[in-house]
C-alpha positions in Angstrom: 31.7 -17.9 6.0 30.4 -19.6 2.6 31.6 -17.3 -0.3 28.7 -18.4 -2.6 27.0 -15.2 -3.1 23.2 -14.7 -2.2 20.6 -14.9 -5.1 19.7 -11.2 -5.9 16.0 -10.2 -5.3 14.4 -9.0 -8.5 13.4 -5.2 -8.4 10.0 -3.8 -7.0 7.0 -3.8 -9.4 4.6 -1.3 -9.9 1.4 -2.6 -10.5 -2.0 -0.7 -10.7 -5.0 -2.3 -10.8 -7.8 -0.5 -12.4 -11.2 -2.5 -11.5 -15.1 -1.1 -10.8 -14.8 -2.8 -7.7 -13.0 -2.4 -4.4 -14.0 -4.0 -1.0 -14.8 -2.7 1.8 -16.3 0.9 -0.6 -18.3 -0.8 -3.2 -18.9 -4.5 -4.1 -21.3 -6.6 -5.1 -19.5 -10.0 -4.9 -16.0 -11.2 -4.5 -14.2 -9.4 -7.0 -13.8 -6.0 -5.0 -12.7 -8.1 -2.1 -9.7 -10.4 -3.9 -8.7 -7.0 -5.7 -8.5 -5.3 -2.2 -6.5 -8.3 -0.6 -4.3 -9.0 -3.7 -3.1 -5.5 -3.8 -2.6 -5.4 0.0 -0.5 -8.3 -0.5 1.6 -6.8 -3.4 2.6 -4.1 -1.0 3.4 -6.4 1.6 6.1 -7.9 -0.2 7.9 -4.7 -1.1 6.2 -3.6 -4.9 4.6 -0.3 -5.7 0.5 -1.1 -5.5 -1.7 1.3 -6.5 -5.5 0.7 -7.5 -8.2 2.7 -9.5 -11.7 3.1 -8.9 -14.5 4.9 -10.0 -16.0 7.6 -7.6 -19.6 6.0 -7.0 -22.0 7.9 -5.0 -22.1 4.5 -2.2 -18.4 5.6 -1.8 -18.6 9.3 -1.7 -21.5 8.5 1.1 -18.9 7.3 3.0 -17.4 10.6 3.9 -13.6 9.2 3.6 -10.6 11.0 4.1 -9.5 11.6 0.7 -7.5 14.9 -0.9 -7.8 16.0 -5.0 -4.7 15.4 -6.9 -3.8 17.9 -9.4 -6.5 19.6 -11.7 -9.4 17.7 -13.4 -8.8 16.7 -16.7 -11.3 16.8 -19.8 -11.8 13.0 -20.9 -12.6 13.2 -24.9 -14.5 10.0 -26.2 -15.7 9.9 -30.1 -15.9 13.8 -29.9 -17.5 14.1 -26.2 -15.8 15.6 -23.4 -16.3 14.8 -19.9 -14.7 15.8 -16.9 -12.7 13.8 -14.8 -11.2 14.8 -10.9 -8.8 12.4 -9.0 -9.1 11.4 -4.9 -6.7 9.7 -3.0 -7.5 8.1 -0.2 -5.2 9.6 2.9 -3.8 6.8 4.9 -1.7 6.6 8.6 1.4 5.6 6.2 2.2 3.0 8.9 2.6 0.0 7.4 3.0 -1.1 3.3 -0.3 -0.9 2.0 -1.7 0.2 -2.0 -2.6 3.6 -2.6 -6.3 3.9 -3.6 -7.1 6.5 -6.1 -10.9 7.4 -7.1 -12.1 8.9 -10.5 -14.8 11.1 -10.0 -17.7 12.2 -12.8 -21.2 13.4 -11.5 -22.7 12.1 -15.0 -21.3 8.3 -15.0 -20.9 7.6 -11.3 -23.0 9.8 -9.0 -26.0 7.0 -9.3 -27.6 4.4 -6.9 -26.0 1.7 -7.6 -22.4 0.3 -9.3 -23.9 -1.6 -12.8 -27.8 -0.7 -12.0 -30.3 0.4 -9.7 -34.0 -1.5 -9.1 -35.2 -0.5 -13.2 -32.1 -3.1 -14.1 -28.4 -2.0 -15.3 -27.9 1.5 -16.5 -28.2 1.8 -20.5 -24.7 3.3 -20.8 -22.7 1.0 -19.3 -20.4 0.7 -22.2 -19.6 4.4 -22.0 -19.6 4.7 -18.6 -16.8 2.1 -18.7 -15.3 2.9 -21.1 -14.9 6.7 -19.7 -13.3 4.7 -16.8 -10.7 3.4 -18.5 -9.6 6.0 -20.6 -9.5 8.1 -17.6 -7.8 5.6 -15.4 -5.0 5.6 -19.0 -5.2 8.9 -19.5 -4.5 10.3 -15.7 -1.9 7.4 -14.6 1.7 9.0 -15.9 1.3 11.9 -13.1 0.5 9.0 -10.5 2.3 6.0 -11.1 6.3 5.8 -13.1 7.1 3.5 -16.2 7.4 0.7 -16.6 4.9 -0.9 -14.9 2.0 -3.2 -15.0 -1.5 -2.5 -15.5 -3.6 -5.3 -14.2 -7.3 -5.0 -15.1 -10.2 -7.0 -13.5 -13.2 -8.6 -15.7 -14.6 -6.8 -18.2 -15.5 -3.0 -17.2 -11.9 -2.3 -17.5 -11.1 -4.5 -19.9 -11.1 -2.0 -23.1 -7.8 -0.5 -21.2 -5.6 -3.0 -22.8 -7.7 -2.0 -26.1 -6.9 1.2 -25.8 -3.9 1.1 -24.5 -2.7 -0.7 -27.3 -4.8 1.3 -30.2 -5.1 4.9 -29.2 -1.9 5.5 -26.9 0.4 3.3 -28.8 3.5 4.4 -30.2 3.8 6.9 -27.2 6.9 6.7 -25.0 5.4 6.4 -21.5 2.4 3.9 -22.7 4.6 1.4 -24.6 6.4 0.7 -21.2 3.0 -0.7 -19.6 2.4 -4.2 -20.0 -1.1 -5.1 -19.4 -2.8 -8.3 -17.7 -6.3 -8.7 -18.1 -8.6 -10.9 -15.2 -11.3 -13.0 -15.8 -13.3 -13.4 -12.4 -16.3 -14.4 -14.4 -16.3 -15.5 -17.6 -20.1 -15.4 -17.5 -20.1 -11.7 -17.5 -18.3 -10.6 -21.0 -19.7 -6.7 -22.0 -22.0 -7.8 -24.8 -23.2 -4.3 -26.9 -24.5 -3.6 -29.9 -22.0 -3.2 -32.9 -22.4 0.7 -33.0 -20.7 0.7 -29.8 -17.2 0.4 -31.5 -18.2 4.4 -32.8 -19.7 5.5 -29.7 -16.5 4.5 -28.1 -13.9 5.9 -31.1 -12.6 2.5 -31.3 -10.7 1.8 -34.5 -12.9 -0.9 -36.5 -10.1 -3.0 -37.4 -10.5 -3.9 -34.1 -13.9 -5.1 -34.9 -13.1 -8.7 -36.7 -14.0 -12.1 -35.3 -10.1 -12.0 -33.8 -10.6 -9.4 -31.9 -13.8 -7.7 -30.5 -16.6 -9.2 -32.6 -19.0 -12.0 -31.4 -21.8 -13.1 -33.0 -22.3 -9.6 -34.6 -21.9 -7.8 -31.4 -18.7 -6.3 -29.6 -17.8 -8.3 -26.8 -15.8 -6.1 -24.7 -13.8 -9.2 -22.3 -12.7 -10.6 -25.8 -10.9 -7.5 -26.9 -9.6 -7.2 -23.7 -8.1 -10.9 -23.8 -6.9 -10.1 -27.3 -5.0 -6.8 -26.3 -3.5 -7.3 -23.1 0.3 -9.2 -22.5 -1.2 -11.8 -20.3 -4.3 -13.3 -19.2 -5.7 -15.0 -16.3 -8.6 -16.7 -14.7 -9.0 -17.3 -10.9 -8.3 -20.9 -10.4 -6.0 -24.0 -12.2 -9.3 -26.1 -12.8 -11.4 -22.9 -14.3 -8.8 -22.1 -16.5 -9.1 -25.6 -18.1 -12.7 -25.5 -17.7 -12.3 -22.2 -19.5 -11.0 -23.5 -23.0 -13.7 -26.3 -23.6 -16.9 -25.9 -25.6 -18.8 -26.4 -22.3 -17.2 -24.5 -19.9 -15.8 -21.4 -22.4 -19.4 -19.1 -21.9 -18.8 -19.0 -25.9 -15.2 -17.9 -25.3 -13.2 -21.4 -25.2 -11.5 -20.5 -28.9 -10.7 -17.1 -27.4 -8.9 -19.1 -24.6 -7.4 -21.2 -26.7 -5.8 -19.4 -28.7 -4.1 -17.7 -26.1 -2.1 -20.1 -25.4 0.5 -19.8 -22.5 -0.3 -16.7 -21.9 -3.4 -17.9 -20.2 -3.0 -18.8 -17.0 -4.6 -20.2 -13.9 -4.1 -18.8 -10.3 -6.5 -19.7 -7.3 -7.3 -16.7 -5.5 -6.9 -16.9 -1.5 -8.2 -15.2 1.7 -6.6 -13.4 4.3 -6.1 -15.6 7.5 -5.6 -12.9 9.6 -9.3 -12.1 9.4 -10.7 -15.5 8.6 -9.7 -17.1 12.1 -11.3 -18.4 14.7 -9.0 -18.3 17.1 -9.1 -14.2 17.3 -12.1 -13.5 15.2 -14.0 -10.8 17.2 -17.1 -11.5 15.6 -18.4 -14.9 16.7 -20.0 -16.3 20.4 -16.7 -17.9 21.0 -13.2 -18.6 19.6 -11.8 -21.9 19.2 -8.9 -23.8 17.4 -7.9 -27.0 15.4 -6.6 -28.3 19.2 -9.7 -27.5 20.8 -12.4 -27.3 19.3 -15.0 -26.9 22.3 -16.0 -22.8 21.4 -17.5 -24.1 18.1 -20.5 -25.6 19.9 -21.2 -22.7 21.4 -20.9 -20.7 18.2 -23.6 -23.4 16.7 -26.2 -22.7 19.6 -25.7 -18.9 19.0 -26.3 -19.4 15.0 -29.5 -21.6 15.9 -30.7 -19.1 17.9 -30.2 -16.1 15.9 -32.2 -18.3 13.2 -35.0 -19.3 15.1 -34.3 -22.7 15.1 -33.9 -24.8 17.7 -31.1 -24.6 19.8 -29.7 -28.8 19.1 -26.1 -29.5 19.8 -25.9 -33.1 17.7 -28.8 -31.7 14.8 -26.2 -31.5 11.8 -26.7 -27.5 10.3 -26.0 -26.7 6.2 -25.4 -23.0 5.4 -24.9 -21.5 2.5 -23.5 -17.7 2.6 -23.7 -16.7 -1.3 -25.6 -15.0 -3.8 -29.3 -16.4 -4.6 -28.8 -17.2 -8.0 -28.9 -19.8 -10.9 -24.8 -20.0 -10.6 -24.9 -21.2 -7.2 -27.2 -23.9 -7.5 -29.8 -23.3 -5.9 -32.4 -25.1 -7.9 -30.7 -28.2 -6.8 -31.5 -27.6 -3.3 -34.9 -26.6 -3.7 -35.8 -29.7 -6.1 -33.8 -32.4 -3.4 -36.3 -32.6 -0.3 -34.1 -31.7 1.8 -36.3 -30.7 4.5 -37.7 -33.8 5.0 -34.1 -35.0 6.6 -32.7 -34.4 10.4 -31.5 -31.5 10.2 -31.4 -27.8 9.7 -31.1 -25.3 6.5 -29.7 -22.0 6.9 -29.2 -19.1 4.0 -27.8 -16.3 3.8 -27.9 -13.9 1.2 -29.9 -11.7 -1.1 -30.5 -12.9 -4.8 -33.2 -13.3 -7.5 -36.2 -13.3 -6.6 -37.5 -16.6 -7.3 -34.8 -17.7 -5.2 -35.8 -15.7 -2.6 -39.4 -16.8 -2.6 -38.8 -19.7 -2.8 -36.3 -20.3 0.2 -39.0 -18.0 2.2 -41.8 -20.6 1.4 -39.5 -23.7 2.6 -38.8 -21.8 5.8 -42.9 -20.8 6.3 -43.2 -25.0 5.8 -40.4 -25.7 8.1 -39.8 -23.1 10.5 -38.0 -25.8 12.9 -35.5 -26.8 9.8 -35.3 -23.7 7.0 -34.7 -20.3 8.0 -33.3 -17.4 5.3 -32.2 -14.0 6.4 -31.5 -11.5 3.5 -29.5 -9.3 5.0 -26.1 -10.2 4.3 -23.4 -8.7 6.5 -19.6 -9.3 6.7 -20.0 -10.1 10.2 -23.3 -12.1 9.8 -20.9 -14.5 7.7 -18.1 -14.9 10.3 -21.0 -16.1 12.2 -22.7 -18.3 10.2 -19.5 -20.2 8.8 -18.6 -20.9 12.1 -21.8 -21.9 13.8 -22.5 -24.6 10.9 -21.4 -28.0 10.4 -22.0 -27.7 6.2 -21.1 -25.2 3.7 -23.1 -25.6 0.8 -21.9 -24.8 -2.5 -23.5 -26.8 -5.6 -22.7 -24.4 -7.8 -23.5 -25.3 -11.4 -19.9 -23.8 -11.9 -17.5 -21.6 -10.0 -13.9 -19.9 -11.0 -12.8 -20.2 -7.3 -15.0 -19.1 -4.4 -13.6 -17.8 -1.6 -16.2 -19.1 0.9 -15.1 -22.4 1.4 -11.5 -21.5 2.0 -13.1 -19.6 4.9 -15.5 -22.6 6.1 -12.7 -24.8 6.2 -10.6 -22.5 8.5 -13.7 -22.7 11.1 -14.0 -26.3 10.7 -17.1 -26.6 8.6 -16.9 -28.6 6.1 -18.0 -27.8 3.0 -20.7 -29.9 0.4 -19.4 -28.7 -2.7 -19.6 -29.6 -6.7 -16.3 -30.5 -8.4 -15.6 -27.4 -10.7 -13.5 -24.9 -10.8 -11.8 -23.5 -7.4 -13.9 -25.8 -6.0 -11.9 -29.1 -6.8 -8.7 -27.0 -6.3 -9.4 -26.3 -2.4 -11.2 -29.1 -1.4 -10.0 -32.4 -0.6 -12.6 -35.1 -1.2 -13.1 -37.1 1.6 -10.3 -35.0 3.8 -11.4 -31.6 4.4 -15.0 -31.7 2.9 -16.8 -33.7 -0.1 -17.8 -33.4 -3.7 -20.2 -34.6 -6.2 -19.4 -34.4 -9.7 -22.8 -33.9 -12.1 -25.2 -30.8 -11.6 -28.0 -33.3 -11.0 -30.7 -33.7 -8.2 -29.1 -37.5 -7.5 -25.5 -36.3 -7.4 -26.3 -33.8 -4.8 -28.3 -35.7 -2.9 -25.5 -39.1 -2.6 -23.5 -35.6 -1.6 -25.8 -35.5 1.5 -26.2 -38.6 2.4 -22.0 -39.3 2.4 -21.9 -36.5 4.1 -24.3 -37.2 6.7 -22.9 -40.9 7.4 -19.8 -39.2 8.2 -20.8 -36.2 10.4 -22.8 -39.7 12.2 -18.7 -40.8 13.2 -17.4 -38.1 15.3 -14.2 -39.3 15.8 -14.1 -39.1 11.8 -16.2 -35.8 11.4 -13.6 -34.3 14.3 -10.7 -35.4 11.7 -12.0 -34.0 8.7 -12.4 -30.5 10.9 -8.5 -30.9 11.7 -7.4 -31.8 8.2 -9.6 -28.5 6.8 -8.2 -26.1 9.7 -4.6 -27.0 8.9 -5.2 -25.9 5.2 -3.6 -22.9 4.2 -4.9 -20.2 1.7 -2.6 -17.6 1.9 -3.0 -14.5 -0.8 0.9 -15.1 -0.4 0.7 -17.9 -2.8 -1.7 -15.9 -5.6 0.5 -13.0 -5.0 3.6 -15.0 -5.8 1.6 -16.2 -8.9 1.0 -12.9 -10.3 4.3 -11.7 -10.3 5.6 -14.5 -12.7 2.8 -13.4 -14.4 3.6 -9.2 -14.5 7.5 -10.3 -14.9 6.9 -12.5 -18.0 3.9 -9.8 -19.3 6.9 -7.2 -19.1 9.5 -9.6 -20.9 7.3 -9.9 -23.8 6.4 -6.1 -23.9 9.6 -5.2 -24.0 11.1 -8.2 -26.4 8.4 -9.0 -28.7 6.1 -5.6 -28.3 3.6 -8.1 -26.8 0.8 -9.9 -28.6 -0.5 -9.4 -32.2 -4.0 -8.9 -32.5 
């Protein structure tokens, strides 16, 4: 037996994530659903996961199994006190998995909606926020032990490194967190007016152009960035995209000067539900080796569209938010119905996107169809009845949809940005254009329809995508350089200096 002695595995982590988001109990995009998987993978592999969340009324609706911990606590904000009461969520204890705690407030949370109803987003959202993360602070050293990592997500929870690092430091338990701050989208920063920093009893030193000030306003991702131990974006390429004048959202200095600790990890999906060979959702299964099932699967998504049920008709999906990020104006402005072959959409949106996807489909019911109804399972259906994914997004920190159309075998048409370029192969597993232009897009097509014309090549391309893997195990293995080094430099250097 070799007497060379076995690398030691570092310790556990604890790591709480405090984010307004949390698939499957309240989302409105993809950022409840990679915190949800991220954590799940955390506990996986042996750390101590633990997520906060506010209370909304969608989740109370819900009727879960959850127990109060301990007695509510007054939450006191620039002189006003509000109430907060913890849940957790009971679970089978089975198997490793996060423990999911809620922060409940009638006044902030018991609403229609997470950010706004249908009169646009709530007029308080900086307070309602920033309630959040004081409570979430303020409530964690009777749930969680020190030292550990707080790991906030975008920027409704990112005045917890601000505060973390203004009003609680100095005190024993806080000065053990480190604190890693998210950027899903750098498009949404927490822009208020400069009276927020009193509203909120933040100290106005923190209110300099090095900190939370932009262009005479507070800028509540900024601070976070400024405060926390780390930072990170959700893809290699967004992360570069990230510090550049054009791709920065007005931030790229911010970036910048962050220096390494700004970092780049793609997110990933879980392959255990994301697989057509056992997904319970779609007509019929099928695999890399044989993929006969996906035919029927394409009939059944034609059919369930209204349009007509044609084995060798190439079909383009898109399964995404109607909006001006996804780039949608590039689709309505290309003609595209006036080629062989069918459109379908998925999603809700705004709604001049809406509209106008509704009138294409009135002019070509046999091509266009749109249903507005987006489910979870609608999606497993649509990505593996098409041929195409489209995504000409006008920009994209890393997407999560076509690491799930390339698991089913359709291939995605997709611009070269962010998570985009990172998880698809040109040529191999789907293709890309490179400028947000009408032209660009279109060659797209057309390259892409030459090639699904070869189907001894189109079959290839289906294999090389399906073979892909995009294991959270990777992201998840990311992060925890990321906590590790956040927690070196809290403990060496007292972290960064704002």
């Amino acid at each position: 037996m070799s007497s060379r002695k076995r690398p030691r595995r570092a310790a556990p982590l604890r790591i709480v994530h405090i984010a307004a988001e949390l698939s499957p109990y309240a989302r409105t995009g993809g950022l409840g659903e990679a915190v949800a998987v991220l954590a799940q993978f955390q506990a996986r592999a042996g750390h101590e996961a633990t997520i906060i969340v506010p209370f909304y009324r969608e989740i109370v609706d819900r009727r879960l199994d959850v127990e109060l911990v301990g007695d509510s606590q007054q939450v006191v904000i620039a002189g006003r006190r509000d109430e907060v009461r913890v849940y957790r969520l009971k679970t089978d204890g089975t198997s490793p998995e996060p423990r999911i705690y809620f922060l409940a407030n009638q006044h902030f949370f018991d609403r229609d909606g997470i950010y706004g109803d249908a009169r646009g987003e709530f007029g308080d959202n900086a307070r309602r926020f920033a309630f959040f993360c004081v409570a979430a602070l303020q409530v964690l050293p009777s749930l969680v032990d020190a030292p550990a990592v707080i790991h906030a997500h975008d920027w409704h929870a990112a005045l917890a490194p601000v505060y973390l690092r203004s009003w609680m430091a100095g005190h024993p338990y806080y000065d053990q967190l480190a604190s890693v701050l998210s950027v899903h989208n750098a498009g949404f920063q927490g822009h208020f007016p400069t009276q927020t920093m009193s509203d909120l009893g933040i100290p106005w030193d923190w209110y300099t152009m090095h900190r939370m000030e932009w262009h005479g306003r507070v800028n509540f991702l900024k601070g976070g960035m400024v405060a926390a131990d780390a930072v990170s974006t959700v893809s290699r390429t967004h992360a570069d995209e990230l510090r550049t004048p054009g791709g920065g959202f007005g931030l790229d200095g911010a970036f910048r000067e962050l220096g390494d600790r700004f970092v780049g990890i793609t997110n990933g999906i879980d392959e255990t539900i994301w697989n057509p060979t056992t997904d319970p959702h779609i007509a019929a299964t099928y695999s890399a080796e044989d993929l006969g099932g996906k035919a029927a699967d394409k009939a059944a998504l034609q059919g369930h569209f209204g349009l007509p049920v044609s084995p060798r008709t190439p079909v383009f999906a898109m399964a995404a938010r109607m909006v001006y990020q996804k780039g949608i104006d590039l689709i309505i402005d290309s003609g595209l119905t006036a080629l062989d072959a069918q459109f379908v959409f998925l999603g809700h949106g705004e709604p001049r996107y809406v509209h106008a996807l509704q009138q294409l489909a009135r002019r070509a019911p046999e091509r266009v169809a749109l249903d507005t109804k987006f489910s979870d399972v609608l999606e497993h259906r649509v990505l593996a009845g098409a041929d195409v994914l489209l995504m000409p997004s006008l920009y994209e920190p890393c997407g999560l949809t076509q690491m799930r159309a390339q698991r089913y075998g359709t291939l995605p048409l997709a611009r070269r940005v962010g998570g985009l370029a990172d998880t698809i192969d040109d040529g191999r597993s789907g293709f890309l254009f490179d400028d947000y232009t009408v032209h660009d897009f279109a060659e797209g097509v057309i390259r892409t329809l030459r090639t699904y014309s070869d189907p001894s090549a189109w079959t290839a391309m289906q294999r090389t995508a399906m073979a892909k893997s995009f294991s959270w195990s990777h992201a998840e293995q990311g992060y925890e350089r990321l906590y590790r080094s956040a927690l070196e430099r809290r403990a060496t250097s007292g972290g960064p200096t704002a």
